[in-house]
C-alpha positions as CSV (number, residue, x, y, z in Angstrom):
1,X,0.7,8.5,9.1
2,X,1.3,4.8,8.6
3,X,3.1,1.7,9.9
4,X,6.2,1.1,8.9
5,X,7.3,-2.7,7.8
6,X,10.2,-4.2,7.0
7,X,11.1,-3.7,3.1
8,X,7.6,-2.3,3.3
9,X,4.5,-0.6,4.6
10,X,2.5,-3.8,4.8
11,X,4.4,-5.8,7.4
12,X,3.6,-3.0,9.8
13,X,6.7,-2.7,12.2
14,X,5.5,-3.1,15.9
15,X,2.6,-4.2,14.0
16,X,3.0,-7.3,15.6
17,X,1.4,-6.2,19.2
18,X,-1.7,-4.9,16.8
19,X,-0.1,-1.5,16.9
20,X,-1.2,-0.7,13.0
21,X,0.3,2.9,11.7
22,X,-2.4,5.5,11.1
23,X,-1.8,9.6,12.4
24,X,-4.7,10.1,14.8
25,X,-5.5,9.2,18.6
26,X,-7.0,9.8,21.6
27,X,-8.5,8.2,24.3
28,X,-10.1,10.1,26.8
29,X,-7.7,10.4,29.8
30,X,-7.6,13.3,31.8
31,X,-5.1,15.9,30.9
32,X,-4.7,19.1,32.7
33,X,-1.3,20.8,31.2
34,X,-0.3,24.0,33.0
35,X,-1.0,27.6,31.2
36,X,1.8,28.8,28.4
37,X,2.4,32.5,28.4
38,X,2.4,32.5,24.3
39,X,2.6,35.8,22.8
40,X,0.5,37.0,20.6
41,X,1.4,36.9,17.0
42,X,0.2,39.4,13.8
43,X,-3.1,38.5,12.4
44,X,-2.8,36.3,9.5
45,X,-4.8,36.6,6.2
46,X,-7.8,35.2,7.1
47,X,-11.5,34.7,5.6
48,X,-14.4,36.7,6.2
49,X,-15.7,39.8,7.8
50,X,-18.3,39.5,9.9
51,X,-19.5,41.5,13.5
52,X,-20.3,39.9,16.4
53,X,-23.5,40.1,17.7
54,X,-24.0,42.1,20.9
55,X,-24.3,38.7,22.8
56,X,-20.9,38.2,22.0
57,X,-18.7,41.6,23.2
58,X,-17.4,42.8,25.5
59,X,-15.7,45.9,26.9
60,X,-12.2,43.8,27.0
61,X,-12.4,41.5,24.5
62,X,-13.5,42.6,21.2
63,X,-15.4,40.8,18.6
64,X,-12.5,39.5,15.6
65,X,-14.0,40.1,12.3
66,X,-11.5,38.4,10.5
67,X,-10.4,35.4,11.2
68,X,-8.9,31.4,9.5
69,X,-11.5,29.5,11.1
70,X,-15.7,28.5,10.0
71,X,-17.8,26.3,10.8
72,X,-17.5,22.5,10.1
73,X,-21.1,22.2,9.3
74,X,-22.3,25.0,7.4
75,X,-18.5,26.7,6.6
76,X,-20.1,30.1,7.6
77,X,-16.6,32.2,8.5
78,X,-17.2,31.8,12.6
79,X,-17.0,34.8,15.0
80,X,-14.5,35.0,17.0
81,X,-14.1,36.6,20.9
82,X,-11.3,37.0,22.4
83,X,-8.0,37.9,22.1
84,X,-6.3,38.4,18.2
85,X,-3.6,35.8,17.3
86,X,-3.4,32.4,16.6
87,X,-1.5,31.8,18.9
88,X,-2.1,28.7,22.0
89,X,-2.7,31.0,24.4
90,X,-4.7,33.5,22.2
91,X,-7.1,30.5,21.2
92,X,-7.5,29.1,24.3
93,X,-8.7,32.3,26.0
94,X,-11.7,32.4,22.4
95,X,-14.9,31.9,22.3
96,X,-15.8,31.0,18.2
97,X,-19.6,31.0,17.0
98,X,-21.2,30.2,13.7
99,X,-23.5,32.9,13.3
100,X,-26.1,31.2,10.8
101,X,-26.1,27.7,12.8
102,X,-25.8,29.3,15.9
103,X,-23.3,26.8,17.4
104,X,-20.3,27.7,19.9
105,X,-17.0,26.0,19.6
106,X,-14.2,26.5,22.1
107,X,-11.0,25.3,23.1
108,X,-10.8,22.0,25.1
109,X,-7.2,21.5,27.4
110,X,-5.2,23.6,24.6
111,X,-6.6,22.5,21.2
112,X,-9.7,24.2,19.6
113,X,-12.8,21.6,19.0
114,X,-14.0,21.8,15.5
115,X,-15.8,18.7,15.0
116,X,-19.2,19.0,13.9
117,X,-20.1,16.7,16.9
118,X,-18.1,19.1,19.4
119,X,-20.2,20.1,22.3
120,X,-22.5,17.5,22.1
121,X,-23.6,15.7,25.3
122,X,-25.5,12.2,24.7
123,X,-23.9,11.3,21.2
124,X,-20.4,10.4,20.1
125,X,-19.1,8.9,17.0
126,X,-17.2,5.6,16.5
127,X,-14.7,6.1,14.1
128,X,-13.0,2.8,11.7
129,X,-10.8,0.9,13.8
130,X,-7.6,2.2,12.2
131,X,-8.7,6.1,13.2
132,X,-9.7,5.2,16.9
133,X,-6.4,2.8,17.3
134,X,-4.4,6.7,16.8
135,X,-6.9,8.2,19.1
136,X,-4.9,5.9,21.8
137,X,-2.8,8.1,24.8
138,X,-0.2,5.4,24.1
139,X,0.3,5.4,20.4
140,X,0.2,8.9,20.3
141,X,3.2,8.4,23.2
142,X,5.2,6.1,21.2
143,X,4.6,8.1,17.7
144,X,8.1,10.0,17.8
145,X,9.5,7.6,20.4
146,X,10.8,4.8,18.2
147,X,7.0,4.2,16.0
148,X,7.8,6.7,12.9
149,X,11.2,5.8,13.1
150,X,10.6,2.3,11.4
151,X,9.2,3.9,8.5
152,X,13.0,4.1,7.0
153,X,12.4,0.4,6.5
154,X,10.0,1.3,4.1
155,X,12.0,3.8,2.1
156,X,10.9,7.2,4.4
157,X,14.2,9.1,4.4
158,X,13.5,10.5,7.5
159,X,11.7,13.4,9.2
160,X,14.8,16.1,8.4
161,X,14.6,15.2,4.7
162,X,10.8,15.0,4.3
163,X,10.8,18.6,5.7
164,X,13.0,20.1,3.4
165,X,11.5,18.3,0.4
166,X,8.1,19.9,1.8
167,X,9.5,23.6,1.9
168,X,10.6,23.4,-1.5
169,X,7.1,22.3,-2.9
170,X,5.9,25.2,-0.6
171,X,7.9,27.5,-1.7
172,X,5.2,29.8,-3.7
173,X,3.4,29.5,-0.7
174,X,5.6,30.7,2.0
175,X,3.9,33.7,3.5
176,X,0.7,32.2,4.1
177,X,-1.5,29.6,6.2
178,X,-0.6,26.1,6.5
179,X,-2.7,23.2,7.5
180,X,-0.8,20.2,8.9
181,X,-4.0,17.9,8.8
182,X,-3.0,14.5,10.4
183,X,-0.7,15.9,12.4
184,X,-0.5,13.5,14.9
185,X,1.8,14.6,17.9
186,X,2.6,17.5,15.7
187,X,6.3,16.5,14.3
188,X,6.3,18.4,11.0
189,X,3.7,21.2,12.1
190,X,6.5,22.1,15.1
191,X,9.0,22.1,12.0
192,X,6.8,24.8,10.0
193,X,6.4,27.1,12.9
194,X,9.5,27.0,13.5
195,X,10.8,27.6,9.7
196,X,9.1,31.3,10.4
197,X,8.2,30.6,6.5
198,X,4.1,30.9,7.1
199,X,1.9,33.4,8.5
200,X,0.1,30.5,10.5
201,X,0.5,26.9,11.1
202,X,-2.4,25.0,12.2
203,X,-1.7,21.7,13.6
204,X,-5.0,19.3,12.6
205,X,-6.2,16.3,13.7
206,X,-9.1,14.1,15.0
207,X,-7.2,12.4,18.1
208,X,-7.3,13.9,21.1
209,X,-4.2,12.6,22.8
210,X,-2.3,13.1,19.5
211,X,-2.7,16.8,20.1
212,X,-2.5,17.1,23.3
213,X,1.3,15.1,23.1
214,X,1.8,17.9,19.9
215,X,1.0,20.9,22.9
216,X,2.8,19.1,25.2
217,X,6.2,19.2,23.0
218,X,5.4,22.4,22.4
219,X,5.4,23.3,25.8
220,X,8.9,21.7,26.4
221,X,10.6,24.3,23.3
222,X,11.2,27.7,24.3
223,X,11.8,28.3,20.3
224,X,7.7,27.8,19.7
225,X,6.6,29.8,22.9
226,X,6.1,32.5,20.0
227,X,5.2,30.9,17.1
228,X,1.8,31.4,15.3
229,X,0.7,28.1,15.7
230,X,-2.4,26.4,16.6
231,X,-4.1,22.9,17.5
232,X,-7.6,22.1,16.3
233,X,-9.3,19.1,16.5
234,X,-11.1,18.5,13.3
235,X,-12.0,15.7,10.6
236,X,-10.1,15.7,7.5
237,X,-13.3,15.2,5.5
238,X,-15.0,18.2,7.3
239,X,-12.3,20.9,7.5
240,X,-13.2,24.6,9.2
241,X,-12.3,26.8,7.4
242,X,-13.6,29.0,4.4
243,X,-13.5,28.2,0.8
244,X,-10.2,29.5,-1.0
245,X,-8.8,30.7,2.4
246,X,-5.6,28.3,3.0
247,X,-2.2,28.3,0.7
248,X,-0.7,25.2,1.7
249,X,-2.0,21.7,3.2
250,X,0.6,19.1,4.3
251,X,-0.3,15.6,4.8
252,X,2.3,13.2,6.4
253,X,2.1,9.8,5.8
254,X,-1.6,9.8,6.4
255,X,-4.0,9.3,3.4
256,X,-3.8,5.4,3.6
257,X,-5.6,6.0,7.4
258,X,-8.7,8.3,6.3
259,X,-11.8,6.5,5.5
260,X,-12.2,8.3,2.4
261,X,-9.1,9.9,1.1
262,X,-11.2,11.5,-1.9
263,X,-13.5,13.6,0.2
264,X,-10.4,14.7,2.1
265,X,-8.6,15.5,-1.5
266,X,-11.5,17.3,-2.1
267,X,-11.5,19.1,0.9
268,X,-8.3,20.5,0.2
269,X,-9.3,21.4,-3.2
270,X,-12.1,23.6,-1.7
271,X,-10.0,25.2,1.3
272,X,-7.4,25.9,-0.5
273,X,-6.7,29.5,-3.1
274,X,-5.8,29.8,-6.3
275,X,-2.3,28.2,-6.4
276,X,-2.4,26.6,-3.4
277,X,0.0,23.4,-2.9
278,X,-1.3,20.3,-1.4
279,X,2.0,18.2,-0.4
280,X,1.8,14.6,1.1
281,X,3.6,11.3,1.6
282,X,2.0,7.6,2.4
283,X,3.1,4.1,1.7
284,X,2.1,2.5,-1.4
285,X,0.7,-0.8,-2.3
286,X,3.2,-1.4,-4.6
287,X,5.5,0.2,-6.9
288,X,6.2,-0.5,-10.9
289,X,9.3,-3.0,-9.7
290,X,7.1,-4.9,-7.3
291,X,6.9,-8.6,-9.2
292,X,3.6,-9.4,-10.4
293,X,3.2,-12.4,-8.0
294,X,3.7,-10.8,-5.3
295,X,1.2,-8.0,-6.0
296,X,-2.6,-9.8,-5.4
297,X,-0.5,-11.3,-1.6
298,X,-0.5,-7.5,-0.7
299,X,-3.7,-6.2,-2.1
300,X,-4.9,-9.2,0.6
301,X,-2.8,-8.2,3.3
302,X,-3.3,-4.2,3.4
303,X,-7.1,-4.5,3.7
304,X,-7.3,-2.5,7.2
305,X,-5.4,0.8,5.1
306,X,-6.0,2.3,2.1
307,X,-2.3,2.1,0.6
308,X,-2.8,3.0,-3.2
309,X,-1.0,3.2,-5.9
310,X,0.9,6.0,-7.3
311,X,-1.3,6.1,-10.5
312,X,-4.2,5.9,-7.7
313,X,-2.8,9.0,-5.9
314,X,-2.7,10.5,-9.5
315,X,-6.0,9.8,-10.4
316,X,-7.4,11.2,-7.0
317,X,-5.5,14.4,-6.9
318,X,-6.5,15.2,-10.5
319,X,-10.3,14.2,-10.4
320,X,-10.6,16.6,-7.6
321,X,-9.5,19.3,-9.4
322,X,-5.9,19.4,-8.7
323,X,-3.6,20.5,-11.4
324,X,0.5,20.1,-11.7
325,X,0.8,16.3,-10.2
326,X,4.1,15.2,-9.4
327,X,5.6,13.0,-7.1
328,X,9.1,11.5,-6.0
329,X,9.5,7.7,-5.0
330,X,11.8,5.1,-2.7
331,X,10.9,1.9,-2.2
332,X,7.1,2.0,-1.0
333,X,7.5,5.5,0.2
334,X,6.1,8.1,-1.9
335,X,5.8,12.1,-1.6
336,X,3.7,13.9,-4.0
337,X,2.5,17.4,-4.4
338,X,-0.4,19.2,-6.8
339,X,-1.7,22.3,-7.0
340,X,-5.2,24.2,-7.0
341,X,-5.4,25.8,-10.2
């Protein structure tokens, strides 16, 4: 996600109080929401096969050979116990284990830890300033509360129009699992649940509090209470899950915040299959009608983001691997779409 700025993304609106646009947060308050009854929803088509030791069963809960998620260090398919569905409730009540690196992961309040550094006890890892300003409990509190909202300034034509832009590049891909990665509070992964268009939605992201303000919207709509949706904490440049196992990847105004947007790219190029769609929109630096003597002031200004340009965003997507670019632009807004061949 990004800051929105008058006439564009570079004057970052309620940038002024230091409040610069980015989709992830979390500081570490404590957060104790109450239990959702969620019900469980059909398994959806998932990655590996593998049985679970005898450390792992149970009478009750029964080992899940197939499942979405692996492991974020060695991207061995994990093993899952607990309850089938991914589902809150369902993945809250699981236990996941990477077989080979012998590392447990497990849900935390009501989003799954993925991290590679999850479960560790004397280390923790400093993010760049513009990732741990979204891991804030009150940026992630004003994100649909008036902060995306300035992004019309910079040519965003709104979250209802972005969505239905998105489901018609996802259209070859309805049926199957989506990643939302930077998700923050969860605005566009709540829209694909409830679109009932995809096996799965998984809502992604490395800020705490942004996903535990995505479960706590979810808590308020009866219409999600069944949805097959789930919240995982994870790093874009590190995702869990299987090589070739997800068919669509949305990224809302986003890739200007990740450290480096081409190890995410090609992150999505590895998770997802054959015809996959990656989709995403970010401010860019400039745009062919920007005058040339205004363009070195912003290279200057932007330094804390990584707003490209479109032939940048090109040039990523297709040195990754992507195939079938193509993109649609307004002002210094910019949604784009390619495709694993």
């Amino acid at each position: 996600m990004a800051m929105a700025m008058s006439a564009t993304p570079f004057l970052r609106p309620l940038s002024q109080v230091e409040f610069r646009k980015c989709p992830f947060l979390s500081s570490k308050p404590h957060f104790h929401p109450h239990l959702l009854r969620f019900h469980s929803q059909p398994t959806i088509r998932a990655s590996s096969a593998l049985s679970l030791d005898s450390g792992l069963s149970t009478q009750n809960d029964q080992a899940i050979k197939d499942d979405v998620f692996a492991c974020p260090i060695c991207y061995e398919p994990l093993i899952r116990k607990g309850p089938s569905g991914l589902n809150i409730s369902a993945i809250y009540r699981s236990g996941f284990k990477c077989k080979r690196c012998n590392k447990f992961y497990s849900s935390k309040e009501r989003y799954l830890d993925l991290t590679v550094t999850a479960g560790m006890r004397d280390y923790s890892e400093v993010q760049p300033a513009r990732t741990e300003l979204f891991r804030s409990p009150l940026v992630s509190f004003l994100y649909e509360r008036g902060w995306r909202q300035n992004f019309r300034q910079s040519g965003f034509p709104g979250p209802d129009e972005e969505f239905r832009a998105a489901q018609e590049y996802f259209e070859s891909s309805k049926g199957g699992l989506l990643v939302d990665v930077s998700c923050g509070s969860g605005l566009f992964s709540r829209k694909f649940a409830k679109s009932g268009s995809y096996s799965g939605v998984i809502a992604l992201d490395f800020s705490e509090n942004m996903l535990r303000q995505c479960y706590d919207f979810i808590k308020k709509d009866d219409t999600l209470s069944t949805a097959n949706i789930a919240l995982v904490r994870a790093d874009v440049s590190r995702l869990p899950f299987s090589s070739g196992s997800v068919d669509a990847v949305h990224a809302g105004a986003a890739l200007h915040c990740w450290p480096s947007p081409s190890n995410a790219v090609a992150e999505f190029t590895r998770v997802l299959r054959s015809g996959g769609k990656f989709v995403g929109t970010t401010f860019l630096r400039y745009t062919p009608s920007t005058p040339w003597i205004i363009r070195p002031f912003r290279e200057r200004t932007t330094q804390g983001y990584g707003y490209l340009t479109e032939d940048e965003i090109e040039d990523l997507c297709t040195s990754t691997g992507l195939t079938n670019y193509s993109s649609k632009i307004q002002q210094s807004y910019i949604m784009f779409t390619a495709e694993k061949p």
